[in-house]
C-alpha positions in Angstrom: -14.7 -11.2 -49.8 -12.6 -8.9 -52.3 -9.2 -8.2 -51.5 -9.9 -4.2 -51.4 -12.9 -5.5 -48.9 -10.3 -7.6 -46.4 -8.2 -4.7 -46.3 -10.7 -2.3 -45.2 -11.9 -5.0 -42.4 -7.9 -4.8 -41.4 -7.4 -1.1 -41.3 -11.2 -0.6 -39.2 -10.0 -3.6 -36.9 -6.6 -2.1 -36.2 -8.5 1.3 -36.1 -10.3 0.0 -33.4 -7.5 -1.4 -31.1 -5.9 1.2 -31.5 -8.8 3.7 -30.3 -9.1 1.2 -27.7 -5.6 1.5 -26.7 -5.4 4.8 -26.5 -8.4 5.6 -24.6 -7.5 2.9 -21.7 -4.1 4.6 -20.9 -5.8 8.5 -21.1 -8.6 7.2 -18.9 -5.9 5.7 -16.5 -5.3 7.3 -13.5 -1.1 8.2 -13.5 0.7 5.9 -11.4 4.2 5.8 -10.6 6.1 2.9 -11.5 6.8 0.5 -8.5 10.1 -2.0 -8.6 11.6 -4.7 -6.7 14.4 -4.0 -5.2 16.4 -6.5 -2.0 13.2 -8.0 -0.9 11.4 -4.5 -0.8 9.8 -2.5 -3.4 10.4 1.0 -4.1 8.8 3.8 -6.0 9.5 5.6 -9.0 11.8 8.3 -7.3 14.3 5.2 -5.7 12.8 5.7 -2.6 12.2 2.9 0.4 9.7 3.4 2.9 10.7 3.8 6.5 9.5 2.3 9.7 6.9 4.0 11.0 8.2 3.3 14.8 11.7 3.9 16.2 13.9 1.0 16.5 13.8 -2.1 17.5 11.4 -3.1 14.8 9.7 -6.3 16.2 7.1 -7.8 14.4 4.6 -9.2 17.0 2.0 -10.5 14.4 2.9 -10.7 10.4 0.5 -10.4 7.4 -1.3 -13.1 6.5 -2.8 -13.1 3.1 -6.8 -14.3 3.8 -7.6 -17.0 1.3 -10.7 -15.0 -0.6 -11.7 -11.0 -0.1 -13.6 -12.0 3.0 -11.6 -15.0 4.6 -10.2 -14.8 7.7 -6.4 -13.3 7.5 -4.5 -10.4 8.9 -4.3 -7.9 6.6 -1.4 -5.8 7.5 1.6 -6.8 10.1 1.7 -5.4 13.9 4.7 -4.0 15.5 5.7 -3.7 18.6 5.2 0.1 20.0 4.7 1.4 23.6 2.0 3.5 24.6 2.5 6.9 22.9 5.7 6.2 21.0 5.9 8.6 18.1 4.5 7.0 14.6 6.0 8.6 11.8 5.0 8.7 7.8 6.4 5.9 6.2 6.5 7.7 2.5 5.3 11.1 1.5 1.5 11.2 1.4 -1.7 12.7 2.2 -3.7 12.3 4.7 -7.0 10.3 3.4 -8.9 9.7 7.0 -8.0 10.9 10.5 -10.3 9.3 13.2 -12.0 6.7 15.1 -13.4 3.8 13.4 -15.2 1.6 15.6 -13.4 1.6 18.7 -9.9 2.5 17.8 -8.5 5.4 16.7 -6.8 4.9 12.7 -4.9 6.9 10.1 -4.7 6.3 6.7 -2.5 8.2 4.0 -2.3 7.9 0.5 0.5 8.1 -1.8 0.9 9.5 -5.0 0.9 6.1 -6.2 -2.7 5.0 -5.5 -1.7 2.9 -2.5 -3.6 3.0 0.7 -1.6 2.9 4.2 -3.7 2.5 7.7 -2.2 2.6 10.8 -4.1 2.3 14.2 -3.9 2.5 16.7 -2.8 5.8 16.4 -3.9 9.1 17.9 -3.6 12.1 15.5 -4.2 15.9 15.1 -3.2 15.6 11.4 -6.7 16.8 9.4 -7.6 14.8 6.4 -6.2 16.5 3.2 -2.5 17.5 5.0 0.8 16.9 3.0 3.1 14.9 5.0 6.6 14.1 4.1 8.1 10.4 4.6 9.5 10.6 8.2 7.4 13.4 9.8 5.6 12.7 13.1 2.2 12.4 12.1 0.6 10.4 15.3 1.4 8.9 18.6 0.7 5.2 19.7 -3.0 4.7 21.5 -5.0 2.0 22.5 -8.1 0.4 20.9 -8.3 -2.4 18.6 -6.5 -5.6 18.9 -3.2 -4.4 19.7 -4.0 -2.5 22.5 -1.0 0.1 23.0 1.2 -3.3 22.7 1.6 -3.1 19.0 0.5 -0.3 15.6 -1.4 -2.5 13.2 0.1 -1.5 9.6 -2.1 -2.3 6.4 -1.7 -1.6 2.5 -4.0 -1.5 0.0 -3.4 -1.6 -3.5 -6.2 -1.4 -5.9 -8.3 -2.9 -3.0 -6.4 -5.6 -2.1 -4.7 -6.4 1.2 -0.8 -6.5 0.0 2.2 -7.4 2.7 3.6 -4.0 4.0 6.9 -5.7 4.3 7.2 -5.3 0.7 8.0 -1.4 1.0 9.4 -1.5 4.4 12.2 -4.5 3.0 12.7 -7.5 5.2 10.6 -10.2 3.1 12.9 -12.8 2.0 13.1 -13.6 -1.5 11.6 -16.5 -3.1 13.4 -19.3 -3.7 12.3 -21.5 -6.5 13.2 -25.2 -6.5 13.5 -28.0 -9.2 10.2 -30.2 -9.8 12.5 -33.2 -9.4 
């Protein structure tokens, strides 16, 4: 091959990447940026979710990560409420589903972020589609499901995936890595 032939191969090749580059960020979706901060991750504003029941926050049942997509696990963590305790928004959101799935009543916002956040179970007159700010009222404690007016089952998807909702509430404990020897 010439030398004015290998650089035309060059210039098409980084042509390409580039073109390539640029039409996986456009196609996208915008995400804001999410960081670890003290055991807890918060968005791209600063901001740290909040709990979505009053004080004490006792976790009766923590997430465990199931060991493929449809292992046995528990994908969220459950935490101690009383029959009709108020559940409040634990970020800004929008409502994404407002009713009864199987036998229990369940909430789920989204966030501006992609991520997915299910409470239940959870009575709610919030319609599908309402803003709600981090910290509003959006439901009240019920029965149904595992938990049983004992406990609100929390859950977080991102991109699918079953994630620990300690990591935006704060309370995980960082990891500690220790020598091989």
């Amino acid at each position: 091959m010439n030398r004015s032939a290998h650089s035309a191969v060059k210039v098409l090749v980084l042509a390409g990447v580039l073109i390539v580059m640029l039409w996986t960020s456009s196609a996208a979706p915008a995400r804001a940026s999410l960081r670890l901060v003290e055991g807890s991750v918060q968005d791209s504003t600063g901001s740290r979710w909040v709990w979505p029941v009053p004080p004490p926050h006792s976790i009766s049942r923590g997430f465990q990560a199931p060991a493929t997509r449809y292992s046995a696990g528990h994908r969220g963590i459950d935490i101690a409420a009383g029959a009709g305790e108020p559940i409040s928004a634990p970020t800004d959101a929008v409502v994404h589903f407002s009713g009864r799935v199987v036998d229990r009543p369940v909430l789920t916002l989204e966030t501006s972020d992609g991520l997915l956040i299910s409470m239940e179970p959870v009575d709610s007159s919030v319609p599908s589609g309402a803003l709600v700010a981090k910290g509003d009222v959006i439901a009240t404690s019920a029965r149904g499901g595992h938990c049983d007016a004992a406990c609100v089952h929390l859950g977080v998807r991102r991109d699918g995936e079953y994630v620990n909702p300690l990591l935006f509430l704060g309370g995980l404990e960082r990891a500690i890595l220790l020598p091989l020897t």
